[in-house]
N, C-alpha and C positions, 0 to 999 in steps of 0.2 A: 455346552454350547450357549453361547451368549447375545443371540440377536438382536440385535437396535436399528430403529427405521434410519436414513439418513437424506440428507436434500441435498441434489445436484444442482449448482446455480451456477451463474456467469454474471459477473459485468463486463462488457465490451470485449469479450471472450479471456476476461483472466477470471479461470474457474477454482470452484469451491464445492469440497464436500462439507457439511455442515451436519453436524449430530448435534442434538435439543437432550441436552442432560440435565435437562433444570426438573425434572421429575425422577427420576434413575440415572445415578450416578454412571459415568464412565472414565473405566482410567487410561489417561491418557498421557503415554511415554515419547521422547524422542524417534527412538526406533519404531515402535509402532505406525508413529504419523506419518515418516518418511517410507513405511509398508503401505500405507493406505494409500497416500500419494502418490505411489510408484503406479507410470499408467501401461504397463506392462504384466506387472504380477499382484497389482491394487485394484484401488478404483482409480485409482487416477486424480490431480487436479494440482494448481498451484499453493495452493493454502487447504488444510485442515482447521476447520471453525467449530469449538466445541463448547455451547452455550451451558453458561450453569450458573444456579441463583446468585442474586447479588445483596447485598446489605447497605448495599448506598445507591442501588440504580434500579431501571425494570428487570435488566440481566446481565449477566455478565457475558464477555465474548472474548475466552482464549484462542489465541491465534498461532497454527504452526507451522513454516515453511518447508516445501517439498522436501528442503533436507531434515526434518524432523525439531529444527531450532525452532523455541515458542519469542514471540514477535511483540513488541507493542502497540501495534496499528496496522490498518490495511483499510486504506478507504472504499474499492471496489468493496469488501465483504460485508461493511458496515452497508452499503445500502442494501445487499443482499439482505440481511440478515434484518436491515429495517423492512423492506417490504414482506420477509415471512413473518414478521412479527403482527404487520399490518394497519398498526394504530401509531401516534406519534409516539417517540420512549426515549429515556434516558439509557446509553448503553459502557456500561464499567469496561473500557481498557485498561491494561498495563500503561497505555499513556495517557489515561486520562478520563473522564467522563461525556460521553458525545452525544449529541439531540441532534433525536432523528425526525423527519417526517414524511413518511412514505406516500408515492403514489401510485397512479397506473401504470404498472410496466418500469418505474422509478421512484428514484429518494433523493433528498434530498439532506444532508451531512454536518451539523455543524463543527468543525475540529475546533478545537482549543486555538489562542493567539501563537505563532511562531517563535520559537527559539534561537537568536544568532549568535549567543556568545558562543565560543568555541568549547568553553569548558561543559554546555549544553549539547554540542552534537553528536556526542564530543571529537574533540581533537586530542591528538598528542602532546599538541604542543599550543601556546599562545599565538595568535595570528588573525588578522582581519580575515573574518568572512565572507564578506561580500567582493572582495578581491584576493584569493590566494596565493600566495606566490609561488605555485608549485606547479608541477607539470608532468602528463604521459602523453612524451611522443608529441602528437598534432593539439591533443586535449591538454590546453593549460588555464592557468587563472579561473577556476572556479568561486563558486559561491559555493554557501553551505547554510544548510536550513534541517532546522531538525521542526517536525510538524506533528510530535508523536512520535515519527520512526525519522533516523537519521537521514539525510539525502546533501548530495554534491548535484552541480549542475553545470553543465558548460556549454555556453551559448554559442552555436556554428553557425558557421552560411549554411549546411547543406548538412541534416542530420542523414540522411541516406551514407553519404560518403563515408562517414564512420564506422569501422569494424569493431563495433562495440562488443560484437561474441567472441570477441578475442583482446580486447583491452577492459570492460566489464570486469571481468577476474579479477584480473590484476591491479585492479585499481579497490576492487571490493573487499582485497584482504592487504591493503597497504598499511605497515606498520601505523602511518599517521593519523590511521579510522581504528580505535583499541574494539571498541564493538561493531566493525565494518560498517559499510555503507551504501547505500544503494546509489545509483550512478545513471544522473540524466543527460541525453543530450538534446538540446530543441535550440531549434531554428524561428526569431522571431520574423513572423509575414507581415504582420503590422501593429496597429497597438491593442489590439484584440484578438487579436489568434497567434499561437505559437504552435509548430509542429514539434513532438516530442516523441522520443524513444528511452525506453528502459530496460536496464539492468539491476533487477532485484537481488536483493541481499540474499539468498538462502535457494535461490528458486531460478535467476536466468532471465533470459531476455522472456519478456514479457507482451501482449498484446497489446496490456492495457496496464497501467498503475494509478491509484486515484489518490495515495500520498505523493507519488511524483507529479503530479498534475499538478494538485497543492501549493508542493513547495515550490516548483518551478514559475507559476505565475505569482507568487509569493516575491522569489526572487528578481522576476522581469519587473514587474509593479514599483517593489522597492528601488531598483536600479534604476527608473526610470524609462525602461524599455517596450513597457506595455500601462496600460488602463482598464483599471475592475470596471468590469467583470470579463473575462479571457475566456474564448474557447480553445481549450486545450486540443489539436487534432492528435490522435497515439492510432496506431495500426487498429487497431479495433472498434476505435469510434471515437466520440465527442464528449467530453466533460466542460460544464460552465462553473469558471471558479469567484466567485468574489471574496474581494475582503481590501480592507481600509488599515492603513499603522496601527498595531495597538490591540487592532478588534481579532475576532474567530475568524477561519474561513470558512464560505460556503461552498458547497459542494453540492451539485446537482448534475446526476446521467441516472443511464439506465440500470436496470437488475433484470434479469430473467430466470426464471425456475423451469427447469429443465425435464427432472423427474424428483420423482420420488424413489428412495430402495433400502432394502435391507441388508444387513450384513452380520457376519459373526464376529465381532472386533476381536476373539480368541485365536482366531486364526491367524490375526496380523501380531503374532508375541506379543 
């Protein structure tokens, strides 16, 4: 038997089990994460966050989606993971190097500058980003921003009206996305708030997404549809994003630590 403590967190209720491996190694497989995350016969949660030392940062933060696929970013978990850390840090993704700086009950995210060419998001094919010529159904002409992890975005009157638990899929395994993609849809209210909803790669509709938050006022800003800094409204709460041509985004909501527990990771294969 192989016990390891683990933290239960949420931002804007997209949750996270998190395991601190940076002292005692833990090995962490596809199938296993997708046991962990199962919240029926697991623990349960959106993401599996498995911290272990780093050689270029304060730590490292592997990330894995309820379906067991490891991730390059998740910005809900990055503040998570900044405020158990609890001091400002530098944190090693798969997409990249991020600074953090936590507060009460929140963090606050720098991401890296955004990605538009397409052979970044990537695409399949060559094609303008920020107008795509392509279409599902009612959902067409997107943008496309990769911010770490890939994201599509399509601007509605009325993000409600979208059956996105049933075109989400289908759009997230579209030959045209070779490593899929996650799928936004928001509604701009004015030039600082946009209403948004998510369809994550590996995981489903979501409460909350703090890379779609990102990239989405990322893509209104550059389109000319909004002004930094946006509050993003997502079913679970509020993120403030800023960011300028060129520069990082900022990323600022909440984190909350929910418990603490133990588990035998032997048991999850």
């Amino acid at each position: 038997m192989t016990v390891t403590s683990f933290h239960k967190m949420h931002g804007l209720g997209n949750d996270f089990v998190i395991i601190d491996a940076r002292l005692a190694a833990v090995e962490m497989t596809a199938p296993r994460a997708h046991a962990i995350a199962d919240r029926r016969t697991g623990i349960g949660c959106d993401q599996l966050i498995l911290l272990e030392p780093s050689n270029t940062a304060d730590v490292r933060m592997r990330i894995f989606n309820a379906d067991g696929g490891e991730v390059e970013a998740c910005g809900n978990a990055t503040r998570c993971v900044a405020t158990l850390l609890g001091t400002p840090a530098q944190i090693e993704t798969k997409g990249g190097i991020l600074e953090t700086r936590p507060q009460d009950n929140s963090a606050t995210v720098f991401l890296n500058p955004p990605a538009f060419e397409w052979e970044f998001i990537p695409l399949a094919m060559p094609m303008d980003t920020m107008d795509m010529p392509v279409g599902w159904e009612t959902l067409e002409r997107p943008m496309a921003v990769n911010v770490g992890n890939p994201h599509v975005i399509f601007f509605v009157p009325d993000t409600d009206s979208v059956d996105l638990e049933r075109l989400g899929p289908i759009i997230e395994t579209d030959p045209l996305f070779p490593e899929k993609i996650n799928v936004n849809v928001a509604t701009i209210v004015d030039s600082q708030n946009i209403r948004l909803r998510v369809w994550e790669r590996g995981v489903g509709l979501t409460l909350a997404c703090g890379t779609g938050a990102c990239a989405t006022a990322v893509a209104a800003i550059r389109s000319g549809q909004a002004a930094s800094p946006v509050t993003i409204h997502l079913p679970g709460g509020e993120l403030r994003i800023g960011w300028q041509e060129g520069g990082p985004i900022e990323m600022e909501g909440p984190s909350t630590h929910v418990f603490t527990g133990q588990a035998d990771w032997s048991a999850f294969g």
